[in-house]
C-alpha positions as CSV (number, residue, x, y, z in Angstrom):
1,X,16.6,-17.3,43.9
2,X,13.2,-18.1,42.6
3,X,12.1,-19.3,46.3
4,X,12.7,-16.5,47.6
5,X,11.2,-14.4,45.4
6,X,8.2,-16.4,45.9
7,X,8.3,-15.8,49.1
8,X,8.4,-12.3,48.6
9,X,5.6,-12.1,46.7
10,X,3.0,-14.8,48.4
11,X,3.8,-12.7,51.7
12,X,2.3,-9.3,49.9
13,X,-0.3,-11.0,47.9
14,X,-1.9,-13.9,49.5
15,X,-1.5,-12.4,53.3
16,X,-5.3,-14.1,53.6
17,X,-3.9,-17.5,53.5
18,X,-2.4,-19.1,56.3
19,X,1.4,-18.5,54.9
20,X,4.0,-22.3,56.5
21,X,7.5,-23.2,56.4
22,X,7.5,-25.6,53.2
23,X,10.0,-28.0,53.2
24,X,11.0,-28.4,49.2
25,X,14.3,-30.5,49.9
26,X,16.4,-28.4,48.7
27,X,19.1,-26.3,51.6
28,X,18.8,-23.2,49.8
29,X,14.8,-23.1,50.2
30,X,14.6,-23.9,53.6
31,X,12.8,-21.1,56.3
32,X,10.9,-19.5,53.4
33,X,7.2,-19.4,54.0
34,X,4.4,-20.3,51.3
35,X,0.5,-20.6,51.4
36,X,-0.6,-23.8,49.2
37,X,-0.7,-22.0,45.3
38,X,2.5,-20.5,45.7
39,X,4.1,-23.7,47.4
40,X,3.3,-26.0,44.3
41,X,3.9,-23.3,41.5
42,X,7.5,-23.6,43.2
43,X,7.6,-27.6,42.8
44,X,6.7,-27.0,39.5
45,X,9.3,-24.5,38.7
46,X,12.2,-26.2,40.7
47,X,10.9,-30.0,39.0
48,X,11.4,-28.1,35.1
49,X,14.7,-26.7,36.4
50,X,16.4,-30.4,37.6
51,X,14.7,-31.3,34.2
52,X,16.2,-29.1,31.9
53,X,18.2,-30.5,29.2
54,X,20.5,-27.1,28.3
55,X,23.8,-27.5,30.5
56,X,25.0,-25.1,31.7
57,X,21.7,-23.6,32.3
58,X,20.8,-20.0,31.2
59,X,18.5,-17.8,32.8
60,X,15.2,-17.9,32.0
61,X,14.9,-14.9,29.7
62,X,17.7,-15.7,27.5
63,X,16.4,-19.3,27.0
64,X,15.3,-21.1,23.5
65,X,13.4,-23.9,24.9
66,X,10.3,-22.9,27.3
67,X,9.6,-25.7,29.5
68,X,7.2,-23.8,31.3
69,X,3.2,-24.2,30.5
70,X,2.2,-21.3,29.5
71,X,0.2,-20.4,32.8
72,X,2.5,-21.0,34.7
73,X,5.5,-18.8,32.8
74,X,3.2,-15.9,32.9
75,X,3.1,-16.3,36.5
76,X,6.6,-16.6,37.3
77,X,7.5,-13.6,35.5
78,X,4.8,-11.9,37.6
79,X,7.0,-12.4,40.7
80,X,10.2,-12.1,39.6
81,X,9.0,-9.2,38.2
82,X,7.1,-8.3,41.4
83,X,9.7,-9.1,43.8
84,X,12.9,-8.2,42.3
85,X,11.7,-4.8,42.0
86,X,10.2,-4.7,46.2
87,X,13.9,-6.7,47.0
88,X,15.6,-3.8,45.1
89,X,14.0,-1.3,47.1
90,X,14.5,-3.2,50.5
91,X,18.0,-2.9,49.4
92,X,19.5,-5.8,47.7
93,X,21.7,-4.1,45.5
94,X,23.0,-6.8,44.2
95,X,19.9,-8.0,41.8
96,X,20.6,-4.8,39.9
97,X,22.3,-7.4,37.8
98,X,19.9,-9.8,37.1
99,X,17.4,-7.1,36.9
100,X,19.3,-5.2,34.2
101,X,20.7,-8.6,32.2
């Protein structure tokens, strides 16, 4: 989910850099473009998720241990913030959920 949300978000905000395909190994990722900021805030993010140590996993919002740096929390929340709201409106319905809980 976060990949495309990224994705989302770099294509409205950094339109000035040279958006590419990024290949981040993972199937679900694959096709999304990213310019070079947003491509390595998403390693980041999806290296913290295959690290976290809560099984199963809760979302982000409801979790006790922040393995985000600070920085880089703030940012993420910026586009899911950004981007579930412009995904809404494009209408994906179905992140009323996650938007709401």
């Amino acid at each position: 989910m976060l990949a495309l949300f990224t994705s989302v978000y770099c294509a409205d905000h950094h339109s000035e850099h040279e958006p590419v395909v990024v290949n981040l190994g993972l199937p679900k990722t694959a096709g999304y473009r990213y310019c070079a900021a947003c491509s390595d805030l998403l390693r980041y993010a999806i290296e913290r998720r295959q690290r976290c140590p809560l099984k199963p996993k809760p979302s982000c919002k409801h979790c006790e241990v922040h393995c985000y740096r600070p920085g880089h929390r703030e940012k993420v929340r910026e586009i899911m913030r950004y981007s579930g709201k412009t995904l809404i409106k494009r209408g994906r319905l179905d992140l009323l959920w996650h938007y709401f809980f």
